[in-house]
N, C-alpha and C positions, 0 to 999 in steps of 0.2 A: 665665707669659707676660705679657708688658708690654699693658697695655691697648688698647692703640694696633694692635698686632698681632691680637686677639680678636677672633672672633665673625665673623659672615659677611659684612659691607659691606664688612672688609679685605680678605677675597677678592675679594670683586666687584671692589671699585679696583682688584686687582691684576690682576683677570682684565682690567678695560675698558681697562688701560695697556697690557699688552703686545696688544690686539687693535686698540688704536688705532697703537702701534707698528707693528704686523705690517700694517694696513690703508695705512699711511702709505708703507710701502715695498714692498707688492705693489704698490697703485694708482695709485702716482704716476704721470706723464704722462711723455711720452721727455725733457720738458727739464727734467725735478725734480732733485734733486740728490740724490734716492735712488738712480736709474738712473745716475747720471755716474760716469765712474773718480774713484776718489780724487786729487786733486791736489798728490800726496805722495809723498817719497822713497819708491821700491821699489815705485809702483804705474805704471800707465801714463797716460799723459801724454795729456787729453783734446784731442781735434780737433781744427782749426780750420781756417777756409781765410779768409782777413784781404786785401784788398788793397794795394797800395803805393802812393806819393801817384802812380805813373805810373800807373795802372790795373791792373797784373798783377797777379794768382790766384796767393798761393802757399797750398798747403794742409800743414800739419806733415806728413800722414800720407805724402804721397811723398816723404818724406825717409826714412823709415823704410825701415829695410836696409841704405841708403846712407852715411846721415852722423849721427856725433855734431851733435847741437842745443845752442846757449845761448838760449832764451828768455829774453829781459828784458824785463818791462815798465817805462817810465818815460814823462815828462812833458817840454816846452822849460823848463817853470818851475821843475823839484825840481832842487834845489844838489844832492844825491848821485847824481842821477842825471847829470847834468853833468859830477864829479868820478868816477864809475867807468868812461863811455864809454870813455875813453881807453886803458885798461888793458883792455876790452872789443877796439877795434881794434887792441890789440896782437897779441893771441892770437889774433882772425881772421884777420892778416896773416900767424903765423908757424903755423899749425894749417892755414889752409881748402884747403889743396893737399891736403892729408893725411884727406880727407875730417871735414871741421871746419866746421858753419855756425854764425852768429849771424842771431837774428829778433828785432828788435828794433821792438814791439810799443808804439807810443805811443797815448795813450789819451785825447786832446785832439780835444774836436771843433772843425772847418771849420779847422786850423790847420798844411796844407799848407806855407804860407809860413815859419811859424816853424821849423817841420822844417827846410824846406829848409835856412835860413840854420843853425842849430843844427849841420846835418851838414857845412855849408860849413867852417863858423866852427873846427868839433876837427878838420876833416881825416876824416870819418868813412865808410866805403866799405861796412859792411855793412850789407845789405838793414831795411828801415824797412817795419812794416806797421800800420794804422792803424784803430784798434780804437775811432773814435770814437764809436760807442755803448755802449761797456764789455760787451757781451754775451760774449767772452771774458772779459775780464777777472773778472768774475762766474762765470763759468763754474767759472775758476782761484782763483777762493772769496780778493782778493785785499783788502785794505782800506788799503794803505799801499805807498807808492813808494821807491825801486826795489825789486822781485822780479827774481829768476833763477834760472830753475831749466836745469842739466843735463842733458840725452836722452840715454840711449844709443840705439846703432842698432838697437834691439829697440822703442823707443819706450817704454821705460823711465823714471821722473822717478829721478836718480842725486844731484843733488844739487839743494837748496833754500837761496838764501841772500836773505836778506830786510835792505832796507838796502843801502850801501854797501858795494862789495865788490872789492877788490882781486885781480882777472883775473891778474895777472903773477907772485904771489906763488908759492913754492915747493910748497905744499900744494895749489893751485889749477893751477898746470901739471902733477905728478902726478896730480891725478883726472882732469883733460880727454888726458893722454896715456896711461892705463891704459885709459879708454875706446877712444882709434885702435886700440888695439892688435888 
């Protein structure tokens, strides 16, 4: 047996890792990131209730049963995220009759204005919620702009695409209309 493995301190470490493990994720507190869903394809899509620069409360979870979800977080300053809205309001225009939303989750503080004009400027009609203490955004464990992830109406995360991402394309209208179905 390899040395390194011998003798009884190996045990111990072994034993104080997984009880520091196991301590870690009994004790953790309701907003540790041991308690939260995974924010990952095939698990469910954690909470949120975010405002819009008008003042209204939308919260993910009463969508759930109702509508497929695209959450996307992005920024007025990320180039991809500029360059994928487009193709974003495409699919909300020809999906959200068909029970189809888009949340589109900016994560800019005190920067109502730059929204605005942002939404003016692409022509852009789906809902805006404003996440400017990142307290989502962390939540959804994100470190890089644009994300979007997928819901189905079970509040399901179905798909995760990180980066710029082409809404229009042929693989991307088959999974958002296998979900309506």
């Amino acid at each position: 047996m390899p040395r390194y493995l011998s003798g009884s301190s190996s045990i111990r470490a072994a034993s104080l890792l997984l009880l520091a493990l196991a301590f870690g994720v009994v004790a953790g507190t309701p907003d540790s990131p041991a308690n939260d869903p995974r924010p990952e394809e095939g698990h469910p899509a954690p909470d949120f209730a975010l405002r819009t620069p008008e003042g209204k409360t939308v919260r993910l979870s009463d969508l759930r049963g109702k509508k497929v979800v695209l959450i996307n977080f992005w920024a007025t300053w990320c180039p991809p995220c500029r360059l994928e809205m487009p193709t974003m309001q495409q699919i909300y225009t020809e999906y959200r009759g068909k029970g189809f939303e888009v949340l589109a989750i900016n994560i800019e503080p005190d920067a109502k204005e730059e929204i605005g004009d942002f939404m003016k400027e692409l022509r852009l009609t789906f809902p805006v919620l404003l996440d400017s203490d990142m307290k989502v955004t962390r939540t959804y464990r994100l470190i890089g702009l644009p994300v979007s992830m997928l819901i189905d109406r079970q509040g399901i995360i179905r798909s995760k695409e990180i980066g710029y991402h082409d809404w229009t394309d042929k693989e991307s209208r088959k999974r958002v209309e296998s979900l309506l179905k």
